[in-house]
C-alpha positions as CSV (number, residue, x, y, z in Angstrom):
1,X,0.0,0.0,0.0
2,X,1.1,3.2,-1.0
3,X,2.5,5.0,2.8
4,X,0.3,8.7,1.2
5,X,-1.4,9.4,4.5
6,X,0.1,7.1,6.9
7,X,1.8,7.7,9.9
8,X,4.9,6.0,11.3
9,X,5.9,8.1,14.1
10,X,3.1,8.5,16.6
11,X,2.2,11.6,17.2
12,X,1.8,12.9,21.0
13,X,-1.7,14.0,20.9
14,X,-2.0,14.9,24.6
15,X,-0.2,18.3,23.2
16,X,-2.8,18.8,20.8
17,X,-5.8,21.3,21.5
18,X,-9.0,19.8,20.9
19,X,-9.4,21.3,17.1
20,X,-6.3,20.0,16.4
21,X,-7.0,16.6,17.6
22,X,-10.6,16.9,15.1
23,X,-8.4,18.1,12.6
24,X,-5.4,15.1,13.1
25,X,-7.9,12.9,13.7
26,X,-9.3,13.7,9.7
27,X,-5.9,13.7,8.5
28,X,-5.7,10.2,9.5
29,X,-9.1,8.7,9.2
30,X,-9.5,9.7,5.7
31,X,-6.8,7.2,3.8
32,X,-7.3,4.3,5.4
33,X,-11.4,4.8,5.1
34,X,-10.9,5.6,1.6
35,X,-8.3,2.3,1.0
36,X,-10.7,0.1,2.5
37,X,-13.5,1.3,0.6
38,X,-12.2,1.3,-3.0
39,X,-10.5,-2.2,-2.6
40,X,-13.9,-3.4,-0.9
41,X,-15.3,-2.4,-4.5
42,X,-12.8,-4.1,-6.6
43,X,-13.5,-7.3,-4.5
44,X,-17.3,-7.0,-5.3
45,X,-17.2,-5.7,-8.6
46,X,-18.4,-8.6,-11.4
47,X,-17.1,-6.6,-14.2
48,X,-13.2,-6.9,-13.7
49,X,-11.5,-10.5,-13.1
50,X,-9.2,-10.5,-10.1
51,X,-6.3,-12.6,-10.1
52,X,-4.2,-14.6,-7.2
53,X,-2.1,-11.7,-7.1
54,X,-4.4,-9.1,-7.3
55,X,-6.3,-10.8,-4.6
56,X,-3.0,-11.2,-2.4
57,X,-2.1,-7.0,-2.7
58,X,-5.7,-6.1,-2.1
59,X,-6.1,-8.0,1.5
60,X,-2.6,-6.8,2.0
61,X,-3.5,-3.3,2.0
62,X,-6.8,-3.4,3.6
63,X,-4.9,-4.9,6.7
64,X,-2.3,-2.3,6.1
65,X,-5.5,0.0,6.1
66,X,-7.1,-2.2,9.3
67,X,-3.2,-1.3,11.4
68,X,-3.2,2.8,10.7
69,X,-7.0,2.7,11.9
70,X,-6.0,0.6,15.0
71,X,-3.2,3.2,15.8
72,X,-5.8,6.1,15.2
73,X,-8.0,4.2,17.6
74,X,-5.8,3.9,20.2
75,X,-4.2,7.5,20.2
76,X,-7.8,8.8,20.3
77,X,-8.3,6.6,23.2
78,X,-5.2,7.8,25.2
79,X,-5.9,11.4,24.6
80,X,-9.9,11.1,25.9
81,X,-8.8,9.4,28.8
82,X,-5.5,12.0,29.7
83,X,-8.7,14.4,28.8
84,X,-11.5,13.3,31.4
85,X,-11.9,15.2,34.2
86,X,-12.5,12.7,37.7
87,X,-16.0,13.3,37.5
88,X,-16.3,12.4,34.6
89,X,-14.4,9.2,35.0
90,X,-16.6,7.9,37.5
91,X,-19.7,9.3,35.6
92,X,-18.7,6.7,33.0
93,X,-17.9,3.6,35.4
94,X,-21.2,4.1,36.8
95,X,-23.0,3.7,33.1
């Protein structure tokens, strides 16, 4: 999969304001969401033969795709929890 969009280096969101968490949080959604969705449609589409190796590339990147929005998962995870207030916390444990 072509790295356009991808991040290697975690970024340390807990320095990010909340509009530039929205905004990072785009950034990084959008390739991996778009990946997914246009090899989805070559999977389904009838009207152009896949081949072993077209098959192999495609799951290759969707996993690829699967990993970056794992990564976006879990930094957006770490940065709402280093962002709840105590009440909060226990607001939620409670639910």
């Amino acid at each position: 999969m072509a790295d356009q969009g991808l991040r290697t280096d975690p970024q340390n969101w807990d320095t990010l304001t909340p509009q530039q968490v929205l905004h990072t949080l785009a950034y990084e959604l959008y390739h991996p969401v778009s990946i997914l969705g246009s090899q989805l449609n070559r999977l389904i589409a009838e009207d152009d033969p896949l081949t072993e190796d077209d098959y192999e590339r495609i799951f290759e990147q969707m996993q690829d795709a699967v990993r970056q929005l794992s990564r976006t998962v879990v930094h957006l995870k770490q940065y709402a929890q280093a962002h709840t207030s105590p009440a909060q916390s226990d607001a939620d444990a409670v639910a």
